[in-house]
C-alpha positions as CSV (number, residue, x, y, z in Angstrom):
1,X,-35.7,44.9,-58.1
2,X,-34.5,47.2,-55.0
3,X,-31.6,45.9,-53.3
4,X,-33.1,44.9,-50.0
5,X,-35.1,43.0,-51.9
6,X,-32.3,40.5,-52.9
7,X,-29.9,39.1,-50.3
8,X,-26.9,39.9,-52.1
9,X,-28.1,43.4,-52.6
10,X,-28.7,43.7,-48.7
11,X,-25.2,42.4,-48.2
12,X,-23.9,45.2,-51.1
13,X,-25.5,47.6,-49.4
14,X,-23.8,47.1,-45.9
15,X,-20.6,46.4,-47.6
16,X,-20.6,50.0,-48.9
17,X,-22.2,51.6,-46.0
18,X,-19.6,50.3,-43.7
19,X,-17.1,50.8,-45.7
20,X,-14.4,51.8,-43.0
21,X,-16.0,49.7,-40.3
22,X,-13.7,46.9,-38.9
23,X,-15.8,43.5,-40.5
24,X,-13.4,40.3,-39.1
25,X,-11.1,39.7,-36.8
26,X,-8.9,36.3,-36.6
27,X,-7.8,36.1,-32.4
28,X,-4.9,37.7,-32.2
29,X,-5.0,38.3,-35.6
30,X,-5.5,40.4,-38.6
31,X,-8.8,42.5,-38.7
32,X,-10.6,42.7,-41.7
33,X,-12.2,46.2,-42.7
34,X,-15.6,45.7,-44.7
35,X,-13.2,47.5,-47.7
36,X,-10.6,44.9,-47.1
37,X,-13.0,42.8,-47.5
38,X,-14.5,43.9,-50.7
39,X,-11.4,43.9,-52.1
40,X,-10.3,40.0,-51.5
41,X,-13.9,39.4,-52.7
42,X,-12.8,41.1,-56.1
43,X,-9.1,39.4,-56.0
44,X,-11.0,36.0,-55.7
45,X,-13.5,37.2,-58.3
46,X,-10.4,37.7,-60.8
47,X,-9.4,34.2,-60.4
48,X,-12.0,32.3,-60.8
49,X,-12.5,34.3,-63.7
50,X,-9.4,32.9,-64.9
51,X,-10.0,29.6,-63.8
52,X,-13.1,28.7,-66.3
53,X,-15.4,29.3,-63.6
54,X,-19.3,30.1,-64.9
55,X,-22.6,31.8,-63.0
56,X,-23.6,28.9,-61.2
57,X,-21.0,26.3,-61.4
58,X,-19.8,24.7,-57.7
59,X,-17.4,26.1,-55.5
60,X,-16.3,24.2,-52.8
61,X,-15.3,26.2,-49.2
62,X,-13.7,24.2,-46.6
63,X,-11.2,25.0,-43.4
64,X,-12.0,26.2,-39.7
65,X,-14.0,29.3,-39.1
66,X,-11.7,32.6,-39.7
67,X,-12.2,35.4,-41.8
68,X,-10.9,34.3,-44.7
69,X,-13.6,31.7,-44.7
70,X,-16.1,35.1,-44.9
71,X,-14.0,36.3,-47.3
72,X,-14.4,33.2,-49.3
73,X,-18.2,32.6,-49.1
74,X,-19.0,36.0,-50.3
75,X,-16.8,36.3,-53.0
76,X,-18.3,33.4,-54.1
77,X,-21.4,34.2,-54.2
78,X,-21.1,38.0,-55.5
79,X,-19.4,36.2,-58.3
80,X,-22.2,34.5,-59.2
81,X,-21.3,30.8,-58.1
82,X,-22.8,28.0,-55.9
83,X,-21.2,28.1,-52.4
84,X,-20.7,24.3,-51.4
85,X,-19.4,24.5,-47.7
86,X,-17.7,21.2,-46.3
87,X,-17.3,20.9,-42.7
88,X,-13.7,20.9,-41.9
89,X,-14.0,17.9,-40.0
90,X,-15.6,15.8,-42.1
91,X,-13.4,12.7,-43.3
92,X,-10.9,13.0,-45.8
93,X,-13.6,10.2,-48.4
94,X,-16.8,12.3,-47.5
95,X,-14.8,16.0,-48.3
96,X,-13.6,13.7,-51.6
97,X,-17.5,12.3,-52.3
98,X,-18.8,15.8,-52.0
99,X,-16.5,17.6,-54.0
100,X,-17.0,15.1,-57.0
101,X,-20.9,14.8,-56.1
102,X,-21.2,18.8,-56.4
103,X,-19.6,18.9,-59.3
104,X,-17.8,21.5,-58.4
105,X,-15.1,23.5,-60.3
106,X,-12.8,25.0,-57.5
107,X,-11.8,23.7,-53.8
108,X,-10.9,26.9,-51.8
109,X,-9.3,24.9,-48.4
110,X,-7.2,26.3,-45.3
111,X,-3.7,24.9,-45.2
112,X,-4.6,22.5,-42.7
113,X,-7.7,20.9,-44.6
114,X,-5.6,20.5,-48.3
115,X,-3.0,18.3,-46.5
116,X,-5.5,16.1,-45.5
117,X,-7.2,15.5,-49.0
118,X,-6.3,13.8,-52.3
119,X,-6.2,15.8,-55.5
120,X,-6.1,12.1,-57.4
121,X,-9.8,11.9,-55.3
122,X,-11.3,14.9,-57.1
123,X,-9.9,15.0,-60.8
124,X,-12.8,17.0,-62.4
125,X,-11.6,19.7,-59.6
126,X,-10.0,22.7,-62.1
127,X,-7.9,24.4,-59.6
128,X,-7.9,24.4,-55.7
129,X,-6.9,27.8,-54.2
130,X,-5.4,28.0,-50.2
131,X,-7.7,30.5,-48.0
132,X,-4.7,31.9,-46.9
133,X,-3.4,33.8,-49.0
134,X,-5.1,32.4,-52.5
135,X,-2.2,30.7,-53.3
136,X,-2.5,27.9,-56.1
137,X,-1.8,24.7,-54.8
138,X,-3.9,23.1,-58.1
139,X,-3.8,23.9,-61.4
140,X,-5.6,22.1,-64.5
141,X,-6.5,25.6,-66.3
142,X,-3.9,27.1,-67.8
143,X,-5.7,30.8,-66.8
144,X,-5.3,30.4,-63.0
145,X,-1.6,30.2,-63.4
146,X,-0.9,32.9,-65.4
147,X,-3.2,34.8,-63.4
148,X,-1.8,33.9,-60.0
149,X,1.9,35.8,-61.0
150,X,0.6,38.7,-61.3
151,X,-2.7,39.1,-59.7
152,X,-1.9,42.6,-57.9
153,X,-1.1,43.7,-61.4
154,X,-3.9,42.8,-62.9
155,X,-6.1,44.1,-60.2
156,X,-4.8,47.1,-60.4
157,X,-5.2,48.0,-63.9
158,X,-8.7,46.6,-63.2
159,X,-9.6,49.0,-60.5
160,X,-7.7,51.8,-61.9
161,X,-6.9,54.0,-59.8
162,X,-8.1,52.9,-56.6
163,X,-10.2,50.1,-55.5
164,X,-13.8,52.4,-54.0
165,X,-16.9,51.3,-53.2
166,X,-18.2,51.6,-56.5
167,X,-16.0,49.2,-57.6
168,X,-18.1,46.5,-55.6
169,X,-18.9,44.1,-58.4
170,X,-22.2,42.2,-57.2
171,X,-24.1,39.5,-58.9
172,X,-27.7,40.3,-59.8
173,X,-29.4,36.9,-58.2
174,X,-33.1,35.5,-59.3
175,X,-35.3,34.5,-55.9
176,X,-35.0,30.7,-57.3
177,X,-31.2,30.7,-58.3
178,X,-29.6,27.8,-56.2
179,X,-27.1,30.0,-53.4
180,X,-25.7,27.2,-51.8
181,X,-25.5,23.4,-51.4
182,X,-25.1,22.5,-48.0
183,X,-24.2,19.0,-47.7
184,X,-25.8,18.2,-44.1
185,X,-24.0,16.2,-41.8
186,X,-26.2,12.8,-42.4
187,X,-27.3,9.9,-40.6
188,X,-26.7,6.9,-42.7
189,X,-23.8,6.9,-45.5
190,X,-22.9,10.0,-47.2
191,X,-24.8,13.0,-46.6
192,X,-27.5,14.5,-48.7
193,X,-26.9,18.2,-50.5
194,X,-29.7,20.7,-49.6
195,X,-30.1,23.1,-52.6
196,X,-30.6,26.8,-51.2
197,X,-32.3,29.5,-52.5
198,X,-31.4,33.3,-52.9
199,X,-34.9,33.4,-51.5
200,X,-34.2,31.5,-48.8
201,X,-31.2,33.6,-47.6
202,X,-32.8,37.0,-47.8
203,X,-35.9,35.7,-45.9
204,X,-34.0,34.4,-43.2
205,X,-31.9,37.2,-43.6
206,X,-34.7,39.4,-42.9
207,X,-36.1,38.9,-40.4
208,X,-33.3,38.9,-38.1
209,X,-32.5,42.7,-39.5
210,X,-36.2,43.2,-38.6
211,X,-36.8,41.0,-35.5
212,X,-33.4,41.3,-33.8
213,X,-33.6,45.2,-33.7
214,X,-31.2,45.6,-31.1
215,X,-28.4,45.2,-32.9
216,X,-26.2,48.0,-34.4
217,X,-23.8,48.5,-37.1
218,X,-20.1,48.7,-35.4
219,X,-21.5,45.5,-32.6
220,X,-19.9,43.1,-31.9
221,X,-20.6,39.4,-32.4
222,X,-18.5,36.4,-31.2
223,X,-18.4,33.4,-33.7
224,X,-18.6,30.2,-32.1
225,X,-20.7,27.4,-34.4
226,X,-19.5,26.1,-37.6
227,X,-19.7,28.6,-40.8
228,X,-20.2,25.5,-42.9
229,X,-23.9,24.8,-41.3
230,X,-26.5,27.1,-41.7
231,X,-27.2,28.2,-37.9
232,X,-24.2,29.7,-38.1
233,X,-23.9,30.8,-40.8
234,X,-27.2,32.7,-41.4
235,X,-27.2,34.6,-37.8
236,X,-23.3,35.1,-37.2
237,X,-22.3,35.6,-40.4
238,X,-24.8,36.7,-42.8
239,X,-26.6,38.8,-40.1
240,X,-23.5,40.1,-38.9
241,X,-22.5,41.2,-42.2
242,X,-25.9,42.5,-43.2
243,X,-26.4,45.0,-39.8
244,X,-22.5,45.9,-40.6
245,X,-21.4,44.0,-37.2
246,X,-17.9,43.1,-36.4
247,X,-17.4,39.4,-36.0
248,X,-14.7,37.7,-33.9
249,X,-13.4,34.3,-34.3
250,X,-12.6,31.9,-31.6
251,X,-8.6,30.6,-31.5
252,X,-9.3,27.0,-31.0
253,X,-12.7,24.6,-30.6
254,X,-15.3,26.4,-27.6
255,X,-15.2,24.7,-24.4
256,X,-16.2,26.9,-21.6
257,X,-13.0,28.5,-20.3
258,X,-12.0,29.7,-23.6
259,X,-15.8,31.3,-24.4
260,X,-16.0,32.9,-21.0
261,X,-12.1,34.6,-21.9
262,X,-13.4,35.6,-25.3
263,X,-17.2,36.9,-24.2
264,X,-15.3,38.7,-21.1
265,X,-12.7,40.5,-23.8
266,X,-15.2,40.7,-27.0
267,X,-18.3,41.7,-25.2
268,X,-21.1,40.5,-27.9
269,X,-24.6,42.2,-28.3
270,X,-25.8,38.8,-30.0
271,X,-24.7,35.4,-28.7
272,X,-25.9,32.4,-30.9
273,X,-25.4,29.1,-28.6
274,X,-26.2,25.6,-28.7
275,X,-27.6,23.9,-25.7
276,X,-24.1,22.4,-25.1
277,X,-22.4,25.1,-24.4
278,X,-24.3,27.0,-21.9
279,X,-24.8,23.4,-20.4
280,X,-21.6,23.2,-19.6
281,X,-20.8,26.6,-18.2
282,X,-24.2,26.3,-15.9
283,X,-23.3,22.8,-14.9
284,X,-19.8,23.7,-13.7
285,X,-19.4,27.0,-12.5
286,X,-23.4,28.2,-11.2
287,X,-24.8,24.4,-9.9
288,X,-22.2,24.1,-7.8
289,X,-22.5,26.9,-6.1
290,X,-26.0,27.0,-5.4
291,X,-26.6,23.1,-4.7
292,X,-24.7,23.9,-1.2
293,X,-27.0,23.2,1.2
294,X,-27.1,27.1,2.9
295,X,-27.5,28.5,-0.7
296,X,-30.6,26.4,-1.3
297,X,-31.8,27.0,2.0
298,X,-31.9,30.7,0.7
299,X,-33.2,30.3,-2.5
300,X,-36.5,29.1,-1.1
301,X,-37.0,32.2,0.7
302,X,-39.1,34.6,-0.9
303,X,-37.4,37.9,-0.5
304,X,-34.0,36.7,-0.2
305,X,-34.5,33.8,-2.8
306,X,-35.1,36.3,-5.7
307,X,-32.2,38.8,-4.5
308,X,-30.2,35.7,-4.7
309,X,-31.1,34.9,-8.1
310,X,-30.9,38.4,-9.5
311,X,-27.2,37.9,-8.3
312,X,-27.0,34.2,-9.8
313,X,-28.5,35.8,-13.6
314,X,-25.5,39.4,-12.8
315,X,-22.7,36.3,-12.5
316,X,-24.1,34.2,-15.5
317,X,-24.4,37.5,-17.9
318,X,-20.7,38.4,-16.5
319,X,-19.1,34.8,-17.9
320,X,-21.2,36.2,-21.6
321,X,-19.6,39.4,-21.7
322,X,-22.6,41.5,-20.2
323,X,-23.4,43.3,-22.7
324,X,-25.4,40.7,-24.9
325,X,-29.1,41.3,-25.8
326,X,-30.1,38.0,-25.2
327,X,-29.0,34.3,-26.2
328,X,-30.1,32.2,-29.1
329,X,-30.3,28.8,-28.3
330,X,-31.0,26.3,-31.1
331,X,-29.6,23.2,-32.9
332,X,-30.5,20.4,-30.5
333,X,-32.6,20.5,-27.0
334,X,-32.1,22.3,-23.9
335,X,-32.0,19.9,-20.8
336,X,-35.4,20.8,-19.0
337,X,-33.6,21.7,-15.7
338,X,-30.7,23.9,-16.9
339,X,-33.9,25.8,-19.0
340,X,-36.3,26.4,-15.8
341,X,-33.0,27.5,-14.4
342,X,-32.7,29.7,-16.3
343,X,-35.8,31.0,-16.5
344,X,-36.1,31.4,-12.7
345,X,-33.1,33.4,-12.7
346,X,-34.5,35.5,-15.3
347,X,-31.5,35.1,-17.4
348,X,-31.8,36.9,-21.0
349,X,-32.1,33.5,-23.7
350,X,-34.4,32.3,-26.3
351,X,-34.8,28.9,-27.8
352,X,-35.2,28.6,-31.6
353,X,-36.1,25.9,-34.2
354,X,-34.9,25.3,-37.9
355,X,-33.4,22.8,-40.3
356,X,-30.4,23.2,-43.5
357,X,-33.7,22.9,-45.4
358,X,-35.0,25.7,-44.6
359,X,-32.3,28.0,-44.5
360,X,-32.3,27.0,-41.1
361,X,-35.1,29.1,-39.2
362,X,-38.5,27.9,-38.7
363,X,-39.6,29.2,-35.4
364,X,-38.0,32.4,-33.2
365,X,-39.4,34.1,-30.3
366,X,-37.7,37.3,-28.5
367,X,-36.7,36.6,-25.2
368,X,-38.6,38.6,-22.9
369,X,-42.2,37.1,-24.6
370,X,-40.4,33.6,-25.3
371,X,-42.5,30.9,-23.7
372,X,-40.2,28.3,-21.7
373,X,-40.2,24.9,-23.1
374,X,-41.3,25.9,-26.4
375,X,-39.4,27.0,-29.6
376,X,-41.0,29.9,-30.2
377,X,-43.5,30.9,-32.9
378,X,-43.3,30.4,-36.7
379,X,-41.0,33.0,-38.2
380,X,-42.1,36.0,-40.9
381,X,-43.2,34.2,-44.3
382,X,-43.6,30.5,-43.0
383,X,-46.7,28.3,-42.4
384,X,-46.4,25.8,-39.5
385,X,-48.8,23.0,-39.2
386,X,-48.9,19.8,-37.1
387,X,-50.0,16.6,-38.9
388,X,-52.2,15.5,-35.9
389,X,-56.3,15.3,-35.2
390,X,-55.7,17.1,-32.1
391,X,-52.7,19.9,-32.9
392,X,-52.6,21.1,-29.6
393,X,-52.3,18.0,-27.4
394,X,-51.2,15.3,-29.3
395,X,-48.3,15.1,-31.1
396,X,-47.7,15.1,-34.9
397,X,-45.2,15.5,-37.1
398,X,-44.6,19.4,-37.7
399,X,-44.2,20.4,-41.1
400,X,-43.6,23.3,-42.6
401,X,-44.2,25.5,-45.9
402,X,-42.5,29.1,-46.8
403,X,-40.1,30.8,-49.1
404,X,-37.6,29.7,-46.2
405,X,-37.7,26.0,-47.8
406,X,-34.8,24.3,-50.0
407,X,-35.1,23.9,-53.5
408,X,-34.7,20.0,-53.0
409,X,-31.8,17.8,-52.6
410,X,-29.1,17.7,-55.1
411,X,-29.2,15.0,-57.9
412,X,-31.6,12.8,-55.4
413,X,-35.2,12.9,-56.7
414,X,-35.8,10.5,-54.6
415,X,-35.3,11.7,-51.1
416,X,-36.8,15.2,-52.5
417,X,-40.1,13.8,-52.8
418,X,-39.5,11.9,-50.3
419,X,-39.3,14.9,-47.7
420,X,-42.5,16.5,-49.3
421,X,-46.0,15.8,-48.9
422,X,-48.4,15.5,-51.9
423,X,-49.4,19.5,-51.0
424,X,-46.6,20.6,-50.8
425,X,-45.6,20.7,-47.4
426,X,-41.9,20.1,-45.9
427,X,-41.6,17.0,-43.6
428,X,-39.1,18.0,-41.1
429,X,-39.1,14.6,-39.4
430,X,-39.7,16.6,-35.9
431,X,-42.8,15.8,-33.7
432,X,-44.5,17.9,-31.4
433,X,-47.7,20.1,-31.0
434,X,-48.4,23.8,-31.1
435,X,-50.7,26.1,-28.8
436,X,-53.4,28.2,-29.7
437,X,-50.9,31.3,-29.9
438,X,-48.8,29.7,-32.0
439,X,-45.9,28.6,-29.8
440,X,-44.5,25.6,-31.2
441,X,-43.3,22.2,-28.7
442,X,-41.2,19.9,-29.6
443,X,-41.8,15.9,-28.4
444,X,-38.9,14.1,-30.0
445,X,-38.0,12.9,-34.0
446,X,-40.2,10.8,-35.6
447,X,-37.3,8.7,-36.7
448,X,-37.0,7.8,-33.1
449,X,-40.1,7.4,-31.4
450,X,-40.3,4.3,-30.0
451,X,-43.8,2.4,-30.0
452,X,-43.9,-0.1,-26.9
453,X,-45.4,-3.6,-26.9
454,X,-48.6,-2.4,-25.5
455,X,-48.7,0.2,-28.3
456,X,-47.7,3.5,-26.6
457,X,-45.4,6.2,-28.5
458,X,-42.2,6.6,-26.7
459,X,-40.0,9.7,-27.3
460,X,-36.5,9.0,-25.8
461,X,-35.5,12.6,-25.8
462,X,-38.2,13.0,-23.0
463,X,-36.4,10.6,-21.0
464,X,-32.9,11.7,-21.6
465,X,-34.2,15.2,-20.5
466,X,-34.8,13.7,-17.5
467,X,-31.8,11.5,-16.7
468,X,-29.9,14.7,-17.3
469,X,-31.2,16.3,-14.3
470,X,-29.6,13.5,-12.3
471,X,-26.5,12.9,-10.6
472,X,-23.1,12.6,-12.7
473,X,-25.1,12.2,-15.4
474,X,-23.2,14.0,-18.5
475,X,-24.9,12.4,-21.6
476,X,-27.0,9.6,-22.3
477,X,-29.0,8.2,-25.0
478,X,-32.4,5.9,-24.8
479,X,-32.0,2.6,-26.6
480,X,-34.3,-0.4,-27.3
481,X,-33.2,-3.8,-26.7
482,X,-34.9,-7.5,-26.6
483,X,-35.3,-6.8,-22.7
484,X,-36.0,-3.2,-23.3
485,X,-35.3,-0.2,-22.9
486,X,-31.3,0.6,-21.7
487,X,-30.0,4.1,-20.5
488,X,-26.5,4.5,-22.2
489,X,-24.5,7.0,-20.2
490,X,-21.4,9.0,-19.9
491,X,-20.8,10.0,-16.4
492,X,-19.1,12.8,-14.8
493,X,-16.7,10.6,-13.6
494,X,-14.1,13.9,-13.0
495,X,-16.9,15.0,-10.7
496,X,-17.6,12.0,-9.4
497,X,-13.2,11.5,-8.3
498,X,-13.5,14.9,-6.6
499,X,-17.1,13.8,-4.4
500,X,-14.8,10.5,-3.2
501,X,-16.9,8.1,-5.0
502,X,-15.1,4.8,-6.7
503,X,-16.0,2.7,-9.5
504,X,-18.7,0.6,-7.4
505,X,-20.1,4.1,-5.6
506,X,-20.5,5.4,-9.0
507,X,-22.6,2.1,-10.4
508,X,-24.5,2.2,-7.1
509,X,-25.4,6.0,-7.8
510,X,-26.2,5.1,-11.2
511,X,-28.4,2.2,-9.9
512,X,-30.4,5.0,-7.6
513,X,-30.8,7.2,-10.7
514,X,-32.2,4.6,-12.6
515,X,-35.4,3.9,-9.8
516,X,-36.0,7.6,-9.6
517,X,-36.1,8.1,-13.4
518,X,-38.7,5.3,-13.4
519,X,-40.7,6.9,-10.9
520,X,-40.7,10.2,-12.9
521,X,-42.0,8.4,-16.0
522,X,-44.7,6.3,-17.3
523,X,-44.6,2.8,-16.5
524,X,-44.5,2.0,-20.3
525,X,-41.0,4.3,-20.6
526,X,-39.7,2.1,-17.9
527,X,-35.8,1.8,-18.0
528,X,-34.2,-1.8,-17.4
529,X,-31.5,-1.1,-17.4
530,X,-28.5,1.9,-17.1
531,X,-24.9,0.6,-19.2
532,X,-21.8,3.5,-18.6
533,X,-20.0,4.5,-21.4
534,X,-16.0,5.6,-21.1
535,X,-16.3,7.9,-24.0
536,X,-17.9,10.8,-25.6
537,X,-21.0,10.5,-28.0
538,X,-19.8,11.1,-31.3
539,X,-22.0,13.9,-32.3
540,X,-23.3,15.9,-35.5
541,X,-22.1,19.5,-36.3
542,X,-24.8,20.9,-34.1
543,X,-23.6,18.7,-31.3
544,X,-26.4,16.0,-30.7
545,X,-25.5,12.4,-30.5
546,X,-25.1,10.3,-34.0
547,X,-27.8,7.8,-32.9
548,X,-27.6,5.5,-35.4
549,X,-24.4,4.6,-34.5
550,X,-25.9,3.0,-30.5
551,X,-28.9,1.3,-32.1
């Protein structure tokens, strides 16, 4: 089979052509050359040698992004292991139920996510390794000790004399060989592990090297979601890596400020976002601005309005860096104002569609043909359909069917057939419709569509899209209750301080929002009633509210 054929040969391939290419940088840290790399690959490969470690037994990854991390999950799978990634902010029990769950053979944790675990918790673990530096901070295989004193030694008689791109060691992968097991964040208990594919990775894999054309070997890409979900990980990092990119790493979690200083200093061709983010940055630094009452004034002046705007999209592109090709926004909706925004301003961003079981993508459209308020259009190799009489104007679930698509879950029959139809089809729990050129729209979950007394299908995501146009509104979430529906918010109550309004001005406010979302929304969707929260949502990976947790 020709390497481009296989994911691991695409990545082998990159590895050697970029050879002297800088591959990873830590901020204000080391950088990584794609040889350096290569070369901790086959340093890890020599001790899970020596560790007991078999093609396809479980390797566990855990720690905040960095390029060790990188490191880590390809020498992994070059060896010829399972990859199990654990979010590194998962609890201390779930990082202990996974491990044992996965069976796996080897933890490889950052400092920082070891201290927090139990090594009584996972006693079928055979040795646990610290990203740093691969030091051993567990040991049940006499081989990983012995190894660990002299592993420069024994790389170098190895690699004799020098360590060149021909000593790259690569596994030789079969399209159906399990890759990873991604252990997805969950809604009830502990979460469910989605088996991967090889096939998976290279089709994702793919088509971004033959979709995203614009990008270069020696670009530069800025990481910002979690390596340990597949988002992320497929178009940061295993994109990245494949068009021989060089990817930084943010110092700390992204909030605004920080992303703007590392965009304006890194300068990224590629920017993959969730809706969050570039929430945030539009909400505080660009509304603002051109709610003044002279700037809208402007703005709804023909001529003048669209110079103005072409300034407004110059400033937005300046907090990304400037140079990027376009945005990728995915994971979790886009509030309907920010997007028409957005698109008004003629601002370079895309919204995409996927899930962990399928690798993630599902739908992609480039920005310049994108459709606004869509997802895009189903992605090289995968079949789309909408389980509806009427596809195109009422919704249905979506499901899905391609080479993209997980081999099941892990040790759960159950919930693998389960999340299949009786042709084969994936369920992906999503409804929404899709017009006659293919561009897919997304009305809410299935899981929490909400059927009123007289019958009707609500979607609350419809009407959260709406009460996040309004004022010091910063989150909220749609609930049912015995008198009916209630509006759970967060407000901007920073925003609200600086505008002179008090607690009582602020419920009053809320009070107003309320009657206009009502008369925005079918009677049947009517709100009763609006209850303010003090904190945060606590929210998934991908940053959308937990909503089980507020039922």
């Amino acid at each position: 089979m020709n390497n481009q054929d296989r994911f691991l040969g695409l990545i082998e391939d990159s590895i050697k052509a970029h050879w002297d290419f800088p591959a990873l940088t830590d901020h204000q840290g080391v950088t990584y050359y794609y040889k350096d790399m290569a070369a901790e690959m086959a340093r890890l490969h020599l001790l899970l040698e020596h560790a007991g470690v078999r093609k396809g037994d479980r390797v566990a990854l855990i720690g905040r992004n960095s390029s060790r991390w990188v490191i880590a999950f390809f020498g992994i799978l070059t060896y010829g292991a399972v990859a199990t990634p654990i979010l590194h902010d998962f609890h201390p029990e779930n990082v202990h139920h996974i491990v044992c769950h996965s069976e796996s053979k080897v933890l490889l944790a950052a400092s920082a996510s070891w201290e927090k675990l139990s090594a009584d918790a996972m006693p079928d673990l055979t040795a646990a390794l610290l990203l740093e530096d691969w030091s051993v901070v567990l040991s049940r295989h006499p081989g990983i000790d012995r190894l660990r004193e002299r592993l420069e030694t024994d790389f170098a008689e190895r690699y004799s004399p020098l360590f060149t791109a021909d000593s790259l060691h690569v596994h030789i992968e079969q399209p159906d060989e399990m890759a990873i097991l991604n252990y997805t964040s969950g809604t009830t208990g502990y979460s469910k592990g989605v088996m991967l594919p090889y096939r998976s990775l290279w089709s994702n894999t793919r088509f971004a090297a033959d979709h995203l054309s614009f990008i270069k070997a020696g670009d530069h890409f800025v990481c910002m979601l979690p390596m340990a979900h597949m988002y992320g990980l497929a178009f940061e990092i295993m994109n990245g890596i494949n068009k021989g990119c060089h990817i930084h790493f943010l110092p700390r979690v992204p909030n605004p400020k920080v992303v703007i200083e590392t965009f304006t200093a890194v300068r990224p061709r590629l920017i993959i976002a969730v809706p969050l983010i570039i929430e945030k940055i539009v909400r505080t630094r660009i509304f603002p601005q051109i709610n003044k009452p002279t700037t809208r004034l402007l703005r709804s002046l023909p001529g003048i309005g669209r110079l103005i705007d072409r300034r407004i999209c110059k400033a937005l592109s300046a907090a990304f860096g400037s140079d990027f090709s376009e945005i990728v926004i995915g994971g979790a909706a886009i509030n309907k104002e920010v997007e028409q925004f957005l698109h008004r301003i003629g601002f370079r961003y895309t919204v995409g569609y996927g899930m962990t079981e399928c690798g993630p993508l599902i739908s992609y459209e480039y920005w310049k043909t994108y459709r606004p308020g869509s997802v895009g259009r189903a992605v090289d190799r995968m079949e789309v359909r909408i389980d509806s009489p009427d596809p195109e104007n009422t919704a249905g679930e979506i499901q899905v069917r391609s080479m993209n698509v997980m081999l099941g879950y892990y040790k759960n029959p159950d919930a693998t057939a389960a999340a299949m139809t009786p042709d084969g089809w994936l369920k992906t729990g999503d409804l929404g419709v899709i017009d006659r050129d293919g561009f897919i729209f997304i009305r809410g979950r299935s899981k929490t569509m909400i059927l009123s007394s007289n019958g009707q299908n609500i979607y609350p995501e419809e009407i959260e899209s709406i009460l996040g146009t309004l004022p010091y509104v910063t989150e909220s979430l749609i609930v049912q209750r015995p008198e009916g529906l209630v509006a759970l918010i967060l407000p901007d109550r920073d925003r609200a301080e600086k505008d002179g309004l008090d607690a009582a001005a602020l419920q009053t406010t809320m009070a107003d929002n309320l009657r206009q979302l009502n008369s925005r929304i079918p009677k049947y969707c009517n709100v009763s009633a609006v209850e303010l929260r003090d904190e945060p949502f606590e929210k998934t990976p991908k940053q959308s509210i937990k909503r089980y947790l507020y039922k």
